[in-house]
C-alpha angles and dihedrals in degrees: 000000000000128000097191105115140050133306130197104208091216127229121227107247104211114201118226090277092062090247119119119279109223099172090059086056100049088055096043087041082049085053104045091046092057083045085070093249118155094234141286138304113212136190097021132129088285090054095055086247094168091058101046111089111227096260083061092038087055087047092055092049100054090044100065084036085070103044113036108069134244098254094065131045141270108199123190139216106226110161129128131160095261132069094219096053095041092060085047096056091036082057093044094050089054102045079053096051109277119165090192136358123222122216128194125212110265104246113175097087092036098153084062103042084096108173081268105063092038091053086047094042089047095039090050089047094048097043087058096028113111086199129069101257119225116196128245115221108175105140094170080074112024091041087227134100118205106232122230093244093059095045090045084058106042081050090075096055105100097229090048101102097168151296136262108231110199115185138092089259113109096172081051085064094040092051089055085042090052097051104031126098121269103256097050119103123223105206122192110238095190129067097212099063096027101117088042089047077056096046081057102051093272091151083207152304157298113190141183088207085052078078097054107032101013094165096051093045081051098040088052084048090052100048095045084051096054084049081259077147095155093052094037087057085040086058092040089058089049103057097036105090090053101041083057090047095058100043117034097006102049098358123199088344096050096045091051092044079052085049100051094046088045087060094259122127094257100162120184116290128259109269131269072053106079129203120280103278106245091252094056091048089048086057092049098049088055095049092050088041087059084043108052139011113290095240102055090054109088108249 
């Protein structure tokens, strides 16, 4: 199982009902495949996992299983604040299909997530987990940053295939590249500093952009892969200002608002999420319009 490639980190279409809307992932999962991604990545930050219940959860899953074909890899977003919950939906994402689970660190109780109870947490999901585990460092969220030593250690368990690393620090990824076993994969998890994640030993990425503008995030990966340095930095420029505008900017509203002008099945976002405000999707629209034809960005 290889990590070296793109991943859109996919958003959950609802349908007018509020219901999910599997038909509309089966079309954007149909897109991004044709783009040269290496799959998908479902059920993460991007996919409003904390606001689906598990029976919606179970429907996205099978979903993507379903579209997204066998040569190339469904990775799911698994983690829960317990232990305990998060084995259960790790088990339930690879009885569904899963290739990989991602896990995100537990946060609530942050003050207590020493190195200790996170080795443990991660050691005890990967030991029942069907699926290879990739860890979920995202301390602008969690409020926690995993530290060098610990992923040095959880490198070594057998079903521990990687972590996403999602912050602006590339010596951070070059520092869990540095002490981590041979055969884990550090993947970038943020478009902006994406070409400098791969200069570090980042094997590749999943990005939020990926959703948006999946052949220009695969076309940068490809030229930093044939040693095109000067046109994979040129790429990077260019996506910069709207990667940043559907993640920290405008967050999930903003990036399915992104979605839906850039001919993607977007949809409006699960309360208490509300719609991307009209200036921001005035913004948005400016930066796909320098980014792609006119005519190819949704009026």
């Amino acid at each position: 199982m290889t990590f070296a490639a793109v991943f859109p980190p996919m958003a959950t279409p609802f349908a007018a009902d509020g219901t999910v809307e599997t038909s509309a992932i089966a079309a954007n999962v149909d897109k991004w495949m044709r783009a040269g991604t290496g799959g998908v990545v479902a059920l993460g930050s991007n996919g409003e996992a904390p606001l689906l219940d598990d029976e919606e959860a179970d429907r996205v899953i099978a979903a993507a299983r379903e579209a997204v074909p066998r040569d190339r890899l469904l990775v799911v977003g698994t983690g829960r604040e317990s232990t305990p919950a998060t084995i259960a939906a790790s088990r339930r994402a690879a009885a569904l299909g899963a290739d990989a689970v991602l896990v995100r660190t537990p946060s609530y109780y942050k003050g207590r997530m020493t190195n200790e109870a996170l080795a443990r947490h991660y050691s005890m999901v990967a030991d029942a987990s069907p699926a290879p585990v990739l860890l979920y460092n995202y301390p602008a969220v969690s409020g926690i940053n995993l530290a060098p030593a610990l992923v040095a250690l959880l490198s070594q368990h057998p079903n521990i295939a990687g972590m996403k690393e999602t912050g602006s620090d590339a010596a951070q990824v070059g520092a869990f590249v540095d002490v981590a076993a041979p055969s884990f994969s550090v993947i970038a998890g943020s478009a902006p500093p994406f070409y400098p994640a791969l200069c570090m030993g980042a094997v590749g990425g999943i990005l939020a952009v990926a959703c948006v503008v999946p052949e220009m995030c695969v076309q940068l990966f490809q030229h930093f892969r044939a040693g095109r340095h000067a046109e994979a930095r040129e790429l990077q420029r260019r996506i910069t200002p709207l990667a940043r505008m559907v993640t920290t900017e405008f967050g999930v509203p903003g990036l399915k608002a992104a979605m839906t002008l850039a001919g993607f099945h977007g949809g409006m976002p699960r309360l208490p999420l509300t719609p991307a405000a009209t200036d921001a999707l005035d913004q948005i629209r400016a930066a796909l319009t320098a980014l792609l034809a006119p005519a190819e960005v949704v009026r």
